[in-house]
N, C-alpha and C positions, 0 to 999 in steps of 0.2 A: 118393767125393765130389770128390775135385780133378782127375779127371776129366770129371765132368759139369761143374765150372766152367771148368775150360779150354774146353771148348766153348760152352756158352751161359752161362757166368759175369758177361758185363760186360753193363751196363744197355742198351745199344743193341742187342742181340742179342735178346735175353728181351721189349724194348718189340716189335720187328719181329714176334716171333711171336706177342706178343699180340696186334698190330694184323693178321696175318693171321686168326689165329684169334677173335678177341672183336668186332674193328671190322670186318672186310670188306675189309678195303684191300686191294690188290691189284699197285699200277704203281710204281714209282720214286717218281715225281712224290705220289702220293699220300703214299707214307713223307716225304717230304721237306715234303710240307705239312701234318701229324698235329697240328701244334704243338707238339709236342716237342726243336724248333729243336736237328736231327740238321743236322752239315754234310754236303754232298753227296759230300766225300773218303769220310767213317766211313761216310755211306751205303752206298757203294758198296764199302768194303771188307767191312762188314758182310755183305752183301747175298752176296757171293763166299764169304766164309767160312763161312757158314749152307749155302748149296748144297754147297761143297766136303765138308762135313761131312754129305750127305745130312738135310738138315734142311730145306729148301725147296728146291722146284727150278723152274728157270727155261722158261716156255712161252710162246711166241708168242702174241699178240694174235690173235687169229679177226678183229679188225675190223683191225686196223690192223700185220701181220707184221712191221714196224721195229720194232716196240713188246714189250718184256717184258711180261709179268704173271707176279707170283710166287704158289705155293702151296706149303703144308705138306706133306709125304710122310709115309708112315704114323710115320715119327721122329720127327717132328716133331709131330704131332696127338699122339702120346704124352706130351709135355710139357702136356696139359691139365688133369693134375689138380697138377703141381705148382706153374702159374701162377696154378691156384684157390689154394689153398694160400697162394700166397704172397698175393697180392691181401688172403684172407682177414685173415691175419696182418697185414700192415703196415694196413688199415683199422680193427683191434682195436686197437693199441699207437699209429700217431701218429694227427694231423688230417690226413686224406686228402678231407677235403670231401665223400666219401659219405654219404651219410645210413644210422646206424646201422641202418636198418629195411629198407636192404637188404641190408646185408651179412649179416645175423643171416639172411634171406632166403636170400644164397648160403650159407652155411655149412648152413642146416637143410635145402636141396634139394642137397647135393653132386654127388648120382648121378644126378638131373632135369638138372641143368645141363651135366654132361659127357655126359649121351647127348646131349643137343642143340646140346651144342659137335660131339659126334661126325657125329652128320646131318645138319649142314650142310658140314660137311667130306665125306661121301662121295657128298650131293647136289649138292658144287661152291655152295652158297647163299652169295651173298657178305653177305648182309645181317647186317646188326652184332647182336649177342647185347643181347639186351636183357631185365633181370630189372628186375623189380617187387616189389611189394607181396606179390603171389599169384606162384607158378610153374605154368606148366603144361610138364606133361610132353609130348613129342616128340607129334607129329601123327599118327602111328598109334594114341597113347592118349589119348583126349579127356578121362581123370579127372583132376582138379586135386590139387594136393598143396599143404599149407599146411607 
């Protein structure tokens, strides 16, 4: 355990990779505008620490090569079921402003939600994870799961 929190133990670490992996974010500038009013120092030391630690790694913009864009490594993608987890947990116990009807959502589709945390990560999809009401399962299975 105090090794997994040495590494992604402090709050700006853990938000970074959920915002790769849940929201889409991709650039610097994005993490810095999430509104989670990270200063640009923690950003970036964060941002080094997470790579150095093979937990994202840093790739050149295809549009614009001055430019970073970061992604998850398969290290990193592996910390999905325990930022469901947590998510689930701190939305059961304080006010987190979700609406209980989705969290009870994620918690009853655990293993719909991380294969589709997972296929957008191995399809590069940057669009933000979005559950609802209904789940549905990954785009190779059109059956719905309630």
């Amino acid at each position: 355990m105090s090794i997994s929190l040495e590494i992604v133990g402090d709050r700006w670490s853990l938000l970074i990779v959920r915002d790769l992996m849940v929201r889409g974010l991709r650039t610097f500038k994005e993490f810095q505008q999430s509104g989670e009013g990270i200063a640009t120092n923690i950003l970036s030391d964060r941002l080094r620490k997470l790579e150095s630690r093979e937990i994202i790694t840093r790739e050149n913009d295809p549009a614009d090569r001055r430019r970073a864009r970061y992604r998850l490594t398969q290290k990193g993608i592996d910390l999905a079921a325990v930022l469901l987890e947590l998510l689930v947990w701190g939305a059961r116990h304080e006010n987190t402003g979700v609406p209980c009807g989705v969290i009870e959502t994620m918690a009853q589709n655990r293993e719909c939600i991380l294969a589709e945390v997972h296929r957008r990560w191995k399809e590069r999809d940057p669009s933000p994870l979005q559950v609802k009401g209904e789940w549905r399962l990954p785009r190779s299975d059109p059956q719905k799961v309630k």
